[in-house]
C-alpha positions as CSV (number, residue, x, y, z in Angstrom):
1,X,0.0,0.0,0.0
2,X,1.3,3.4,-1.0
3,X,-1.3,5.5,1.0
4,X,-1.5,6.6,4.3
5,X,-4.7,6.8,6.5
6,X,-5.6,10.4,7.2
7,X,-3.9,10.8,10.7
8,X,-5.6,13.6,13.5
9,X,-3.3,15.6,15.1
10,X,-5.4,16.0,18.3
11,X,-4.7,16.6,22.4
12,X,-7.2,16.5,24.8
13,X,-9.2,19.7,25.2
14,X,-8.6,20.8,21.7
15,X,-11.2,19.3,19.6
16,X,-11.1,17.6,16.6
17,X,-8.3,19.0,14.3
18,X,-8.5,18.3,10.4
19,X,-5.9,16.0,9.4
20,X,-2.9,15.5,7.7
21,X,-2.5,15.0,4.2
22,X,-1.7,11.7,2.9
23,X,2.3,11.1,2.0
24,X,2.8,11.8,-1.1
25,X,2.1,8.6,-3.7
26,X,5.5,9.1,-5.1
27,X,7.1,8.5,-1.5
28,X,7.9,5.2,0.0
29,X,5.2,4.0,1.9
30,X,6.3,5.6,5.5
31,X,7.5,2.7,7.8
32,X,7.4,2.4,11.9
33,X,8.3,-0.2,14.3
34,X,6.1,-3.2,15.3
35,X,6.1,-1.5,18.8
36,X,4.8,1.8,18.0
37,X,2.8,1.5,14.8
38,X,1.8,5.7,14.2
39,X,-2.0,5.9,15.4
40,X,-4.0,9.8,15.7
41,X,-3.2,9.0,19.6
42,X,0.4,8.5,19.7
43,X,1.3,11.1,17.2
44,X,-1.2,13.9,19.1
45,X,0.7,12.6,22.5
46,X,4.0,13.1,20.9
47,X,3.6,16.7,19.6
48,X,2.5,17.6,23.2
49,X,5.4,16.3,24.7
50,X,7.7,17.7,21.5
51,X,6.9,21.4,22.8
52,X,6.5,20.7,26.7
53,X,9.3,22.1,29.0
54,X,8.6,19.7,31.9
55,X,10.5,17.6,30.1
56,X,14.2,19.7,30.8
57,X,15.4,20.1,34.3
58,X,15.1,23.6,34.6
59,X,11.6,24.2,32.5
60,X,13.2,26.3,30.3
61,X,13.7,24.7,27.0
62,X,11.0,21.6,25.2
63,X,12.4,19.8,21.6
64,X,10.7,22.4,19.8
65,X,13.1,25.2,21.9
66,X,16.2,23.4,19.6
67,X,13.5,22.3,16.2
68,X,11.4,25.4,15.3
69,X,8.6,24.9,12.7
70,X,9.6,27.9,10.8
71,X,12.9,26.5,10.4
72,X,12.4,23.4,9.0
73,X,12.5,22.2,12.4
74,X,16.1,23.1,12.7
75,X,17.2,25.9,15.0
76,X,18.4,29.2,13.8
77,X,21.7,29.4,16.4
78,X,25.1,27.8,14.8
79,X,24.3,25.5,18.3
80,X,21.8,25.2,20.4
81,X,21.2,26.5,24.2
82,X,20.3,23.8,26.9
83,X,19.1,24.8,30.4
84,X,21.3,27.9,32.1
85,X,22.4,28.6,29.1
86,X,24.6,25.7,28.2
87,X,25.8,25.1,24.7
88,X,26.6,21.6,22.6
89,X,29.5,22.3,19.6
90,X,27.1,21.4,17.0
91,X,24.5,22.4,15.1
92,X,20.6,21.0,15.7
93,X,19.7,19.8,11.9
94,X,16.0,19.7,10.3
95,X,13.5,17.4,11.0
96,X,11.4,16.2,8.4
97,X,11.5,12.9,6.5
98,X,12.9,10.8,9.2
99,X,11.0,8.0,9.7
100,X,12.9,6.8,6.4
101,X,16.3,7.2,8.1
102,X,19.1,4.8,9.1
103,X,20.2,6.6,11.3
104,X,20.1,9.6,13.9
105,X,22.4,12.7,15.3
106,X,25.2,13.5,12.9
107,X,27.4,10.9,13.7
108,X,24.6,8.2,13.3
109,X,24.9,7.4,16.9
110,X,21.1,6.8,17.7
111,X,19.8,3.3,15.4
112,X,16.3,4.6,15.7
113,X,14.0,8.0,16.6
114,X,12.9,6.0,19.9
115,X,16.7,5.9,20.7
116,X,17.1,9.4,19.7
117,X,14.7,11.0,21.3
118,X,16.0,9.9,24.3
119,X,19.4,11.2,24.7
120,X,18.7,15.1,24.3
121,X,16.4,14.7,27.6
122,X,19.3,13.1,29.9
123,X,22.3,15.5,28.5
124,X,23.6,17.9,30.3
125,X,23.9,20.0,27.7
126,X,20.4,20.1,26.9
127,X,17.3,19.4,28.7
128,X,19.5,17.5,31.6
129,X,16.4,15.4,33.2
130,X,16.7,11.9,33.9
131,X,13.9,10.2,32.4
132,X,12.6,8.7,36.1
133,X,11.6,12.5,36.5
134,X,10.7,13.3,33.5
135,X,8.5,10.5,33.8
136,X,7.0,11.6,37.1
137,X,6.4,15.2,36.4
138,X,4.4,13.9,33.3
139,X,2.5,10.8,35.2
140,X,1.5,13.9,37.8
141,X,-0.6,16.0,34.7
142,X,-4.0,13.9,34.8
143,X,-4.6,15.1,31.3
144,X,-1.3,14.1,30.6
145,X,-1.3,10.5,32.2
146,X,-4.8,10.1,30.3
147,X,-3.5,10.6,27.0
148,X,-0.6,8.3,27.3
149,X,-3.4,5.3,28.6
150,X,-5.2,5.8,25.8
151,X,-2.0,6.0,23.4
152,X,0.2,2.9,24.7
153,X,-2.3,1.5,27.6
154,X,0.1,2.5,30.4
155,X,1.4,4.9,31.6
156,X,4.6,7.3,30.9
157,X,7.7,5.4,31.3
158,X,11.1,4.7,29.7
159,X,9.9,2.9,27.2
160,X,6.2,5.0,26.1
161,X,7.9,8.5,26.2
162,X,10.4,7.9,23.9
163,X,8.0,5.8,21.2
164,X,5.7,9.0,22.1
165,X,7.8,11.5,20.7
166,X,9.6,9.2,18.0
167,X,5.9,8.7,16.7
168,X,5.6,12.8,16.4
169,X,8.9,13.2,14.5
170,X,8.1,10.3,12.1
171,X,4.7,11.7,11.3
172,X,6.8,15.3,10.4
173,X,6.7,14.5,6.1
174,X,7.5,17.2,4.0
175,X,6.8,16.7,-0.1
176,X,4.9,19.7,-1.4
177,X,7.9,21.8,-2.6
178,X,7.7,23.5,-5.9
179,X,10.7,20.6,-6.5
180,X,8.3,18.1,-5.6
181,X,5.5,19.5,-8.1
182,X,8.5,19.5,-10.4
183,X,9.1,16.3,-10.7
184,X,5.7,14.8,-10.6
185,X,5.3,17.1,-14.0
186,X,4.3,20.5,-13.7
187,X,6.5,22.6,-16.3
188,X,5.7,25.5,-14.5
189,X,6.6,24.7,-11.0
190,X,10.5,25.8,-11.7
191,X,11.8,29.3,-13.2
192,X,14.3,29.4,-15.7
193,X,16.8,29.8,-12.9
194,X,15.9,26.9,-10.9
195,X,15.9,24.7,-13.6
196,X,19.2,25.5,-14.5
197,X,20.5,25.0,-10.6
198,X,18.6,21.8,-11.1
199,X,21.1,21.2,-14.1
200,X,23.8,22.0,-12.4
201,X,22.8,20.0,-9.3
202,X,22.5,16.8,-11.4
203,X,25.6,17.4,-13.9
204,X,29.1,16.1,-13.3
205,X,30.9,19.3,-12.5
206,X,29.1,20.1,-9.6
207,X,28.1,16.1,-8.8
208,X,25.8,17.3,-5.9
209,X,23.7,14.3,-6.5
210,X,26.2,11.6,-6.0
211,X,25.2,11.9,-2.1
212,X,22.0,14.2,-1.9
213,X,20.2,11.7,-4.2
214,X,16.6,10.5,-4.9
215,X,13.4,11.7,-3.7
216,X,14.6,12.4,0.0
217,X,17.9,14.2,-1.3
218,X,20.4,12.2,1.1
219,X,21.6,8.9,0.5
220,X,22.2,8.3,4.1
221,X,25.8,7.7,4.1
222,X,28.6,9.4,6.1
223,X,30.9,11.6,4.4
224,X,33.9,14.0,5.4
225,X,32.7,17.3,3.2
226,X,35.8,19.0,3.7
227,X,35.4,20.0,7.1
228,X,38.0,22.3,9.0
229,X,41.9,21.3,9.1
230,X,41.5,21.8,13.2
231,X,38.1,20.7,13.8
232,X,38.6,19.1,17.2
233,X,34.7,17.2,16.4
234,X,35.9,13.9,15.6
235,X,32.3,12.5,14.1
236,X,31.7,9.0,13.4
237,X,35.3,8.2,13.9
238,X,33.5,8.9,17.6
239,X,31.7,5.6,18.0
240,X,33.6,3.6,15.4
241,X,36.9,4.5,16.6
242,X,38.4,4.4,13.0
243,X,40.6,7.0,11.7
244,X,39.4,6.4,8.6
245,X,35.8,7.8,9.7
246,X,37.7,11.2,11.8
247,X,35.6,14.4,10.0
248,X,32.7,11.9,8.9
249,X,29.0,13.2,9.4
250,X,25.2,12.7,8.1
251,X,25.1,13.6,4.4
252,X,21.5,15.5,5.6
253,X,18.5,15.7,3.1
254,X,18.7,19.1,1.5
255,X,14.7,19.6,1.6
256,X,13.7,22.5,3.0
257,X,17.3,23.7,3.4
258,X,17.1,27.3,2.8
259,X,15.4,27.7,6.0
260,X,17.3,25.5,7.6
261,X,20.7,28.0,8.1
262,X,23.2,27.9,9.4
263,X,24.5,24.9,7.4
264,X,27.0,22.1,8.6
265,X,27.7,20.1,12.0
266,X,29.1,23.1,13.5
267,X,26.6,25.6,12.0
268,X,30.0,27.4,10.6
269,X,28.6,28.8,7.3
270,X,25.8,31.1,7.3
271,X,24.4,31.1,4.0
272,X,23.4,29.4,1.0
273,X,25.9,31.0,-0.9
274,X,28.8,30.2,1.7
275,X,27.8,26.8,1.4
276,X,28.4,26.4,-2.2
277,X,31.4,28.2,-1.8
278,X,32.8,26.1,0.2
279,X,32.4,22.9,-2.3
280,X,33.7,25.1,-4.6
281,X,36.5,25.6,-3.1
282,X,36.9,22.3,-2.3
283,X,36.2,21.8,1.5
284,X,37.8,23.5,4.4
285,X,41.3,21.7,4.1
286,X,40.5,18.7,6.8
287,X,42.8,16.0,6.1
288,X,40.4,13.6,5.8
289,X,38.5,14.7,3.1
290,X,36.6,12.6,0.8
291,X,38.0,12.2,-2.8
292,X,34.8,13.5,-4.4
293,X,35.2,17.1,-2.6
294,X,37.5,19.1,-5.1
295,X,37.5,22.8,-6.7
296,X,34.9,22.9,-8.9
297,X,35.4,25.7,-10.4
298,X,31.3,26.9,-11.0
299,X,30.6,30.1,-12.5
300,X,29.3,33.0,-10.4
301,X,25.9,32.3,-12.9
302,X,26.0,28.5,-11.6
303,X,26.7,29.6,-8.3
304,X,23.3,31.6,-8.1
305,X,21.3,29.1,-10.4
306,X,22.9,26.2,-7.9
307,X,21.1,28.5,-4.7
308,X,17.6,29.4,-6.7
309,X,17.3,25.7,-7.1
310,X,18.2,25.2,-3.7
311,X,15.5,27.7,-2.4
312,X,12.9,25.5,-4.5
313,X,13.0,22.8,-2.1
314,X,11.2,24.9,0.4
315,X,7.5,23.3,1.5
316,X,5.8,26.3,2.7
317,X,2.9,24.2,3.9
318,X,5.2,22.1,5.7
319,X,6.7,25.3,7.7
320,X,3.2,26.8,8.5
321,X,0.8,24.0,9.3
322,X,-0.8,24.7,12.5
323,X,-1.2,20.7,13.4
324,X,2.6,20.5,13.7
325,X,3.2,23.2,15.9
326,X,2.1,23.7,19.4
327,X,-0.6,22.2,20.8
328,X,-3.5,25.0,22.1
């Protein structure tokens, strides 16, 4: 089956909210784990606990503090700010399209969204609450502890707040760009300009699509993009312990990405336009490299065609809908 039920994005005490539009035909069909199938209860409990606060030590910061709507779900800082104030070294990417993933954080660290929703809540950095509280404060909301009875059957625990907010991040599907509309036909969904970017994006000299490929723009692989000579951040070469992985992260899906900024794992380049300019370039001078990032030597014209088609993969309706955002 290639269609997805119509899924209501209700919480208690708001009514009965339209629902979401299907996924798109031309999209896989959208997978979840035998454990936490995606049901209009488990998705609405998720987005509630997505922009609650209770779930950081401090009450000052939710998910959605760090994955703002209007920014792709990405945040708009080169890193993010946890409770008093305290600051990871990299940046918070987009969230959209993940419940066809392999794999989570930049250094693919977390197998799954149940695992990854886990570790921002207990890092100091972050939200710093151990889940035993977290789980209390939330068992203590009668509303709360309803909606997670009528989601899982029991109540919030370690293993029902985690499948909670990994089923609001995998309903999070984005495929309405003027890209999208592209591709399934309409001539007129591109300008002269984007089409050309689109050129350049799929052509040799620029070889963009090598690892932002197919209809989700990533190919889900790790790759050192050129990253700084210095950078202390040692990516997948973290958890595999291989120097052949040092300066490895995420090749990220590109959708949506000109709201999205700043751009890389440490949120160093600020634009569009710096961004292109680094490939151009040929990376940042990290020793590690991969083969495929060289100077390119683009035009300034393919340069700004490259960055009109990039700004085509923008869903608008994606960025505004009112079901994804905070609860009433």
């Amino acid at each position: 089956m290639r269609a997805w039920p119509l899924l209501l994005l209700g919480c208690a005490g708001e009514g009965a909210p339209p629902p979401l539009p299907a996924v798109p035909a031309d999209f896989p069909e959208l997978p979840a784990p035998p454990d936490n199938a995606l049901t209009p209860e488990r998705i609405a409990l998720g987005r509630r606990l997505f922009y609650d606060k209770r779930l950081s030590r401090t009450g000052e910061i939710a998910c959605a503090s760090c994955h703002e709507q209007a920014h792709g779900f990405a945040d708009p800082r080169r890193v993010s700010v946890g409770v008093e104030g305290r600051t990871g070294d990299r940046n918070a990417p987009g969230l959209c399209n993940l419940a066809w993933g392999t794999s989570f954080f930049w250094d693919g660290g977390a197998p799954t969204l149940e695992h990854q929703a886990i570790a921002p809540i207990k890092n100091p950095l972050e939200m710093d609450l151990t889940l035993t509280e977290a789980n209390r404060r939330l068992a203590a909301d009668p509303e709360v502890l309803a909606a997670f009875r009528q989601a899982y059957g029991e109540p919030p625990s370690e293993a029902t707040l985690p499948r909670a907010l990994a089923a609001f991040v995998r309903s999070l599907v984005s495929g309405e760009s003027r890209f999208d509309r592209h591709r399934r036909g309409d001539a007129g969904a591109l300008s002269s300009a984007e089409k050309r970017g689109l050129a350049v994006f799929e052509g040799e000299k620029a070889e963009c699509f090598h690892c932002h490929v197919g209809w989700n723009l990533t190919n889900n692989a790790f790759r050192n993009d050129g990253a700084a000579a210095g950078d202390p951040d040692l990516g997948r070469a973290r958890l595999t312990r291989q120097e052949a992985d040092a300066g490895k992260f995420k090749v990220p899906s590109l959708r949506n990405v000109a709201v999205t900024a700043p751009y890389m794992h440490d949120g160093a380049l600020a634009t569009l336009e710096e961004v292109i300019d680094q490939y151009d370039r040929g990376g940042r001078g990290h020793p590690n490299t991969d083969p495929t990032i060289r100077p390119l030597g683009l035009t300034a014209a393919e340069k700004a065609d490259l960055a009109a088609f990039l700004r085509a993969l923008t869903d608008e309706a994606f960025l505004t809908d009112p079901r994804l955002g905070p609860p009433r």
